[in-house]
Phi, psi and omega in degrees: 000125153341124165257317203275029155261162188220142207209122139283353235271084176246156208231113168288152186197110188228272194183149191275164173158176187295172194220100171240015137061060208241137165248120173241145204253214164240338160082034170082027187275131169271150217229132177227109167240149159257198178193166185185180187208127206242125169265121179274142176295116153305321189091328200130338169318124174284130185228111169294011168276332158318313210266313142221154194266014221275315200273073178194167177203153188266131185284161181283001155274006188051357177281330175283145162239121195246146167229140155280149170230138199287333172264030198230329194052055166208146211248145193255109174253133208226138189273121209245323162338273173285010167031062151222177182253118157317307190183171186201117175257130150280145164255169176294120165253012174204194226030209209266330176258008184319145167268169171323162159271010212209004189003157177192072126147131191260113193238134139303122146280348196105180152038038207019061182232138151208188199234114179238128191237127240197157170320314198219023208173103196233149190156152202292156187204148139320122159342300202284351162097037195265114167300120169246354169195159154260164177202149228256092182254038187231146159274006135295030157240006187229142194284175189261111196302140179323314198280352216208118170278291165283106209197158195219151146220176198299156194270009186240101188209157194246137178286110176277338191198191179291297209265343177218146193245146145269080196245243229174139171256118181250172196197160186260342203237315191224146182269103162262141173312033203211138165252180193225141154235141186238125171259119190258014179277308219269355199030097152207165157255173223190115189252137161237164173239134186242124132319307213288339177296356171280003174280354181259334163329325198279343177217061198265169207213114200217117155244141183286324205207089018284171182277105180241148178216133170225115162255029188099184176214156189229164181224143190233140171213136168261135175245092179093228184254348172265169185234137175267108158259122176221148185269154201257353203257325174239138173296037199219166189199137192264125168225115182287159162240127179266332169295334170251328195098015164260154181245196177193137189244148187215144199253172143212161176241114166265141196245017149321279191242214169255141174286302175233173153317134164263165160268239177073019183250173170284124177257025162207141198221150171258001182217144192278016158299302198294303191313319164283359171272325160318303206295343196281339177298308165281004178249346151306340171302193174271143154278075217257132189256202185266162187285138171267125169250151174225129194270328208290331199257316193097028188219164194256137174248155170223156154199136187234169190194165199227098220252109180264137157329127174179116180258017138317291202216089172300009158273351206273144190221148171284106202242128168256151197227142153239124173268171158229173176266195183282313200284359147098032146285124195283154193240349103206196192203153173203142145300144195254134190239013165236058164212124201218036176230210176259151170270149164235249190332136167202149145194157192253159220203150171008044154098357172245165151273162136205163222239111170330083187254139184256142187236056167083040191056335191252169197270122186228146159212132176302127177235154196258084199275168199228142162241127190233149159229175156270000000 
């Protein structure tokens, strides 16, 4: 692998299959939101999850919160219940429980187990930080498919079962249609093929030297027996059956914001100065964010923002909240009117989102709480 390339580079990848193309409406619902702001007790405790949040998951009662943090290489556990910090664990940064040296991604199992996964070294771990098993997330554990010359895969990936994973293919040279299963007993892989990815070609961003390529980003939810693929680029959204490879594509009309990114920027550039001036041409649209499922309601939250001019504060933003039903009707949509930045960490919990806010160094969150009527 090249270290002097620099890659943005996230790739939707699904499976072939129909397209119905659906407009879905709000169907007369009125969107009620409050808001508030929740400080977690610290103890006296530095917590490093104020400062950023990247590494974590939610226990599957949503009352616990594990955030990992990479440079202390220690996991922060948190009561969300009871807005305080549990405890703050080291992990081994060498021997047999040692973690990766690079982390990406934190999955909760339950049963104080959770799951870390790293550049070069992946595996089931105790809360208490005792290594119980690897597990084979790396692609030097897998031979290399005929279609994909160069390949990585993505730090976003979904358990379909104990044993098999759903992830995203990266690549330094070329954007593959394919998403991958990984059978992890058996380390062998499985490519399915998604088309629609050639609709994010239109607004790839390429410099030549260094090599940076950005096509956008897709977010994978899993629901049920489906899998949700959706684009930071469209107002639309793909559910995969992963057991056969078939899809289905399903549109909405907002009457908010614009449904999708336009193009009209350069998709080769020669310095990465001309790259961040394309780029700034697509991060003025709409933003469109990942899908939330909240078990407490049955229902799916979105949230997308429109990034206003402002050379103070390149954060400040128009933030939109779309709800859907379980059968993916959208049921309405509102700006949200005291919340005015790009959101960054979020996720939902008892009918609200909530969106990671540093409070003064200590750990906050905005929470959106969502209400509906007729």
């Amino acid at each position: 692998m090249k270290k002097h390339y620099l890659i943005l580079l996230t790739v939707i990848a699904c499976a072939c299959g129909k397209s119905s193309n659906l407009e879905v409406k709000n169907n007369g619902f009125q969107l009620l939101v409050d808001q508030d702001t929740v400080l977690i007790d610290s103890k006296g405790e530095i917590l490093m999850a104020a400062v950023n949040m990247y590494i974590y998951d939610l226990s599957p009662d949503r009352n616990l919160l594990y955030s990992f943090d990479r440079k202390t290489n220690s996991l922060e556990i948190l009561d969300l219940a009871n807005e305080k910090l549990v405890e703050q664990r080291k992990f081994a940064t060498d021997g047999p429980d040692a973690v990766s040296r690079f982390p990406q991604k934190l999955l909760s199992f339950g049963n104080d187990e959770i799951l870390i996964m790293g550049f070069e070294k992946s595996g089931i771990y105790t809360t208490q930080g005792e290594f119980v098993k690897e597990l084979a997330l790396s692609p030097t554990m897998y031979q290399q498919p005929e279609e994909i010359k160069d390949f990585g895969f993505r730090s976003d990936f979904i358990f379909l079962n104990d044993s098999t994973v759903l992830t995203g293919i990266m690549s330094f040279q070329d954007i593959y249609p394919y998403l991958v299963r990984l059978h992890l007993n058996q380390k062998a892989l499985s490519l399915i093929k998604f088309d629609p990815i050639k609709e994010l070609e239109k607004f790839k961003i390429e410099v030549e030297n260094p090599k940076i390529i950005y096509t956008g980003s897709f977010n994978q939810v899993k629901s049920g027996d489906k899998i949700l693929i959706s684009s930071n680029f469209f107002n639309d959204v793909y559910i995969l059956n992963p057991d056969n490879g078939e899809f289905t594509h399903q549109t909405f009309k907002s009457e908010l914001t614009a449904n999708a990114k336009t193009t009209g920027h350069k998709s080769m550039v020669s310095t990465p100065e001309e790259f961040r001036e394309e780029m700034k041409l697509l991060n003025q649209q709409i933003e469109f964010g990942r899908w939330l499922w909240d078990e407490s309601t049955q229902h799916f939250y979105r949230l997308s923002f429109y990034k206003l001019p402002d050379e103070e504060n390149e954060d400040l933003a128009n933030v939109y909240l779309t709800v859907f039903d379980q059968e993916l009707n959208m049921l309405g949509e509102k700006m949200i009117p005291d919340y005015r930045k790009v959101p960054g960490t979020y996720f939902a919990k008892d009918g609200a989102i909530w969106i990671h806010e540093n409070l003064d160094d200590e750990l906050g969150f905005v929470r959106i709480k969502i209400n509906q009527g007729l």
